[in-house]
C-alpha positions in Angstrom: 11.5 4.0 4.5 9.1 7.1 4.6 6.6 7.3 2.1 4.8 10.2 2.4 1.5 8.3 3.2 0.0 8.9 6.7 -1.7 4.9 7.2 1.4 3.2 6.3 4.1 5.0 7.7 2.0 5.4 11.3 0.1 1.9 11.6 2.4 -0.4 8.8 5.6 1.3 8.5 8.1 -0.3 5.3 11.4 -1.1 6.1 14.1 -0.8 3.6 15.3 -4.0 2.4 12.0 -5.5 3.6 9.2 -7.1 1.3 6.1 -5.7 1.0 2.6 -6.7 0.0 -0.4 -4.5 -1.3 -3.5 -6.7 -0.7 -6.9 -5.9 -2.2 -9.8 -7.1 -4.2 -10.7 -5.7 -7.9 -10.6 -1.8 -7.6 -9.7 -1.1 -3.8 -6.9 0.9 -5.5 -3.6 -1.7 -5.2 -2.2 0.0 -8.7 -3.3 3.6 -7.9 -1.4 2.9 -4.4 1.8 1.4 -6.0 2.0 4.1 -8.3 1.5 6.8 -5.5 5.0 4.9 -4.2 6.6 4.9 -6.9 6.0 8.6 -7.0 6.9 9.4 -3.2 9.5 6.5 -3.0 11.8 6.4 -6.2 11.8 9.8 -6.8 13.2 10.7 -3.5 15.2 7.6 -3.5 18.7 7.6 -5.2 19.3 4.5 -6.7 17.3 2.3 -9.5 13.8 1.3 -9.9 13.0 -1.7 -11.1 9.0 -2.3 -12.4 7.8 -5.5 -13.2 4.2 -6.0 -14.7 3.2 -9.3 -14.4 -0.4 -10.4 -16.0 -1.9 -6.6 -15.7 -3.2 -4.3 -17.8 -0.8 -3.4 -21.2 -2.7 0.4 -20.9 -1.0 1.0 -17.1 2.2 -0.2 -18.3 1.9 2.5 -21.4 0.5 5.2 -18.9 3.2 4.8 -16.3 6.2 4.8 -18.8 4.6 8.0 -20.4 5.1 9.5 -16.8 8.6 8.1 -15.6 9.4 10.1 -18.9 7.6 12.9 -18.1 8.9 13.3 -14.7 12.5 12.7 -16.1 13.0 9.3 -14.6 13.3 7.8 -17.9 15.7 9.4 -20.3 15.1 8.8 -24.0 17.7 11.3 -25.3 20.8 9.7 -23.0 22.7 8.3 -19.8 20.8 8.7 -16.8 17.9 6.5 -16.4 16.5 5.6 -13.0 14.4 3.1 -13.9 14.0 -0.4 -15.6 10.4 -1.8 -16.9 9.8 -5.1 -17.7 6.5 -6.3 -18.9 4.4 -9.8 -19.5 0.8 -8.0 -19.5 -2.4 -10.0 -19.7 -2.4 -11.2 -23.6 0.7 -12.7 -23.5 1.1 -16.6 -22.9 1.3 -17.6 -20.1 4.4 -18.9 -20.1 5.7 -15.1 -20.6 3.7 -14.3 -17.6 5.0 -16.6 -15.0 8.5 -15.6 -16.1 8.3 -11.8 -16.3 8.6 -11.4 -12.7 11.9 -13.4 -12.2 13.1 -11.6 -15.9 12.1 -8.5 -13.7 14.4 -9.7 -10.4 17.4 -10.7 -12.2 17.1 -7.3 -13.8 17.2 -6.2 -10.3 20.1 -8.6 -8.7 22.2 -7.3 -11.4 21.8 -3.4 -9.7 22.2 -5.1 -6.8 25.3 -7.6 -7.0 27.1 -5.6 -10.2 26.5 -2.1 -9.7 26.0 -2.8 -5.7 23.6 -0.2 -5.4 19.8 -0.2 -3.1 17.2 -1.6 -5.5 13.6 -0.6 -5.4 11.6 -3.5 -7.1 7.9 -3.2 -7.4 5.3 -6.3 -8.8 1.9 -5.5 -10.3 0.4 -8.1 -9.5 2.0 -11.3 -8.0 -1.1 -12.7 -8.3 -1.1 -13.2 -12.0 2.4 -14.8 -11.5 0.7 -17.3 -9.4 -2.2 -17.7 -11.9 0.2 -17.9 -15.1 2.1 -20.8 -13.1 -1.4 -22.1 -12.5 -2.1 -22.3 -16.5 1.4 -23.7 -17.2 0.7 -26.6 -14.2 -3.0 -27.3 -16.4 -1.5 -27.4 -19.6 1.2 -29.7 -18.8 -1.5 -31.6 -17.2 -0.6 -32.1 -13.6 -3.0 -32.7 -11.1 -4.4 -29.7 -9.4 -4.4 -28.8 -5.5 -6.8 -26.9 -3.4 -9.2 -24.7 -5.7 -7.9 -25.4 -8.5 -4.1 -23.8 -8.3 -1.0 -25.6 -9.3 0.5 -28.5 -6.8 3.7 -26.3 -6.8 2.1 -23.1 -5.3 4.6 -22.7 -2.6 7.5 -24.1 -4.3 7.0 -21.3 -7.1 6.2 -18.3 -5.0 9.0 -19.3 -3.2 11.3 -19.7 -6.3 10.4 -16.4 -6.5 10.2 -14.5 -2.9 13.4 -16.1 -1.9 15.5 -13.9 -4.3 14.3 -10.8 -3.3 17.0 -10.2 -0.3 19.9 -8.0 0.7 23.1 -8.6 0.9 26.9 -6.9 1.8 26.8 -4.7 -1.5 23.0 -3.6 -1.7 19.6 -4.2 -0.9 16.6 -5.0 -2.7 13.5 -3.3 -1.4 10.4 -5.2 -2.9 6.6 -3.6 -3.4 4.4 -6.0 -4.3 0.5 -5.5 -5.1 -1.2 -8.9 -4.7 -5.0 -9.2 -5.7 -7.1 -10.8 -3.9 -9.4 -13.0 -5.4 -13.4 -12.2 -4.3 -11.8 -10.2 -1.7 -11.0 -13.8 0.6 -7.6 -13.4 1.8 -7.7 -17.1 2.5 -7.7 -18.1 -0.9 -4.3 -19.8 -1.4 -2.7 -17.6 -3.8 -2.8 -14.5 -1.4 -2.2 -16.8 1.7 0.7 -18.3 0.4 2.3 -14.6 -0.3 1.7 -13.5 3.6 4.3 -16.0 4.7 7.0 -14.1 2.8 6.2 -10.8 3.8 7.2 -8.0 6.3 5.1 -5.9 5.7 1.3 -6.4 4.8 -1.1 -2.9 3.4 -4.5 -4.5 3.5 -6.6 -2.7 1.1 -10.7 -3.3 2.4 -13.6 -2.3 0.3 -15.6 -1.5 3.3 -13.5 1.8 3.2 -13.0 2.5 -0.1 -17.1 2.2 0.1 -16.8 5.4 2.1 -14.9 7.1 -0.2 -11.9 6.7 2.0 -8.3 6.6 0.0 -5.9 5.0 0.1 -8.7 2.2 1.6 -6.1 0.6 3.7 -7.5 -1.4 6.5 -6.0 -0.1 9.7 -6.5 -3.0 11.9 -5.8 -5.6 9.4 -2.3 -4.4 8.1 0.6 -5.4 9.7 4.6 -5.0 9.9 7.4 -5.7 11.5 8.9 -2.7 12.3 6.1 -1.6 14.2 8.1 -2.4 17.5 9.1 0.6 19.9 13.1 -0.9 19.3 12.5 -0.2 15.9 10.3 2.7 15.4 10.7 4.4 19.1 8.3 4.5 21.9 6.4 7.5 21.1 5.6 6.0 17.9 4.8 3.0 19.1 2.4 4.5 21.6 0.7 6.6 19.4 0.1 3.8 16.2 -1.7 1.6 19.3 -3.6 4.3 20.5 -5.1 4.9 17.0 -5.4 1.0 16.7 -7.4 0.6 20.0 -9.7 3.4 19.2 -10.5 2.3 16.0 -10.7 -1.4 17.1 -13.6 0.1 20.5 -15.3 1.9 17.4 -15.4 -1.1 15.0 -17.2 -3.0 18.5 -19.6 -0.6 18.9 -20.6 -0.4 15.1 -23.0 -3.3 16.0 -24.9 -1.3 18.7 -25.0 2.0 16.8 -26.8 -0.5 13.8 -29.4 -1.5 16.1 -29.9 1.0 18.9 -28.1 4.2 17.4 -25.9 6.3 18.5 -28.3 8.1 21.1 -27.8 5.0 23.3 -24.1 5.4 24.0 -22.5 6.5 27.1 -20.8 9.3 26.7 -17.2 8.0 26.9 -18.3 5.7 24.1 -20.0 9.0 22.0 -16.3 10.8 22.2 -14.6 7.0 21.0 -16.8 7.3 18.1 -16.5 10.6 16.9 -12.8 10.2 17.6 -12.2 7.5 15.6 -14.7 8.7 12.8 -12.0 11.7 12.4 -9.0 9.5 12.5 -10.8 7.3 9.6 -10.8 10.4 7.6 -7.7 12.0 8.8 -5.9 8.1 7.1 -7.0 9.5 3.7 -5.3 12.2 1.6 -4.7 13.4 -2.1 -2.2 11.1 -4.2 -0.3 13.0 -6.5 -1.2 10.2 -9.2 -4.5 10.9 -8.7 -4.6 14.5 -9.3 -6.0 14.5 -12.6 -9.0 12.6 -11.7 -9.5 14.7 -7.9 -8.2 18.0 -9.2 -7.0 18.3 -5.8 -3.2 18.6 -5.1 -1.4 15.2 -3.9 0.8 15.6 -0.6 3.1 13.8 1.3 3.1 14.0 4.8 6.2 13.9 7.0 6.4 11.2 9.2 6.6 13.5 12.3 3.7 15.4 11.5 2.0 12.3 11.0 3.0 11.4 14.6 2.0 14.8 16.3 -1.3 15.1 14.3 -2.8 11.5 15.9 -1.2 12.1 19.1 -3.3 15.4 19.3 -6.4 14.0 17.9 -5.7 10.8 20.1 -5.6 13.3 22.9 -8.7 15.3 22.1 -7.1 18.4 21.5 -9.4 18.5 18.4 -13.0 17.4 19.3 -14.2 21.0 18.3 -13.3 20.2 14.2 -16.0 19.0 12.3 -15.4 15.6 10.6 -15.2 16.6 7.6 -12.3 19.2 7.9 -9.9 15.5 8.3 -11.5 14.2 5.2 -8.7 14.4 1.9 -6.2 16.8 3.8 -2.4 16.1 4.7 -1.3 17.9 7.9 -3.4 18.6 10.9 -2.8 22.2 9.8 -4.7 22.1 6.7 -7.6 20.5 8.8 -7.6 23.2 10.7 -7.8 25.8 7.8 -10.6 23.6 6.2 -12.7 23.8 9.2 -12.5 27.4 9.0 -13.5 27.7 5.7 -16.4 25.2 5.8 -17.1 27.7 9.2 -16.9 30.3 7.1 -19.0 28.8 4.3 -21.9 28.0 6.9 -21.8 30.9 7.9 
């Protein structure tokens, strides 16, 4: 499943038919990100899109069904819909809330098992599912487990997880955006949700901080397609390369703190400005985003994806300045930015 993004499809690539978590803390950009998929994803996609907002903000829910009917993927006037959206925002009960999401799935089984055709589900944010069940569990005054969720934690995020599946007449591909409580991915609620998942897009605030989007973590999200049988060898090869230099970069982070970089060997010198450029070559324009950015979203073909780090991997573009890979899609429009900043300096 391409999606036009250059982190996910090199480092954490989605598999169709797979599950698929967004994790992040408050504003890392999990809803900004889902809606950038929905974008690049369902559009391109044939089938049917099902949205379920669980617990999340009645003003997104508004905003996004304005757009699916501005980009014609909701049809007021007729036949021809592509999308269903099903909504238990933040000031409903919470019994509405822990129910929306499975509402929102059997909306979804029914494309799947009736009209047998390849589902796109996406959940904003499974979190609140967990934290509706978690009001429910106090209300009806069971005891409470660790930190203060409901004794059922597992049994209801599995009620839930367990029906997202494929089977002979279609699949159901699941996005799900899963907050992260004080940013501690241990907390129960997220850690329950990993177990389910194959594929994780680990949202850090460390690189949002840098002004870095999307902020996914490269080292920390994971999949299971990543796997040469899978994906092939030369993208294999190149999503480790990436991976070791940014993991030799975040080791030496600790002696550039204290002694600066001046103190580096050389070969360490080139792994840092390397992986400083790859760090800014994983963030591009969304097209959701345009109206804030002004700047044109893109989405990036997989194998230019590939060739771009493989050449950057390879140093075939230590001359660029760092900031000609900051917010640009293909290599090539690096390439043209360093020659206008060039230009500019000059």
């Amino acid at each position: 499943l391409v999606t036009g993004i250059k982190v996910i499809d090199l480092l954490a690539p989605y598999a169709k038919g797979g599950k698929i978590g967004l994790f992040g803390g408050a504003g890392v950009g999990k809803t900004v990100t889902i809606m950038e998929l929905i974008n690049n994803v369902a559009k391109a996609h044939g089938g049917v899109s099902v949205f379920a907002g669980v617990g999340e903000r009645t003003r997104e829910g508004n905003d996004l069904y304005h757009e699916m009917i501005e980009g014609g993927v909701i049809k007021l006037d007729g036949p021809g819909s592509k999308v269903a959206l099903v909504y238990g925002q933040m000031n409903e009960p919470p019994g509405a809330r822990a129910r929306v999401g499975l509402s929102g799935l059997t909306v979804a089984e029914y494309f799947r098992d009736v009209e047998g055709q390849d589902v796109l589900f996406f959940v904003d944010n499974i979190f609140r599912f967990t934290q509706a069940g978690s009001e429910v569990s106090a209300l009806l005054g069971r005891i409470p487990s660790a930190v203060g969720y409901q004794p059922t934690l597992s049994t209801d995020m599995g009620a839930l997880q367990e029906r997202i599946t494929s089977t002979k007449k279609g699949s159901i591909t699941s996005v799900q955006a899963i907050y992260v409580p004080a940013d501690d991915l241990t907390d129960p609620a997220p850690a329950t949700s990993f177990a389910h998942l194959d594929a994780t897009t680990v949202l850090s605030r460390s690189i949002a901080e840098q002004a870095i989007f999307p902020a996914v973590d490269p080292l920390d999200s994971t999949s299971r397609m990543l796997d040469p049988r899978i994906v092939g060898q030369e993208h294999y090869d190149v999503a480790r390369s990436v991976q070791r230099v940014l993991q030799q970069y975040k080791s030496l982070q600790d002696i550039i703190a204290i002694l600066g970089m001046d103190e580096l060997s050389e070969e360490d010198k080139l792994v840092v400005t390397r992986a400083r450029k790859m760090q800014r070559f994983l963030s591009q324009p969304f097209h959701v985003a345009e109206v804030f950015t002004g700047t044109p979203g893109v989405f990036v073909k997989l194998e230019d994806t590939i060739k771009a780090f493989k050449a950057i991997v390879a140093g075939e573009y230590d001359d660029l300045p760092e900031s000609a890979f900051y917010m640009v899609g293909t290599i090539d429009e690096a390439v043209a930015k360093a020659k206008k900043l060039a230009a500019e300096a000059a």
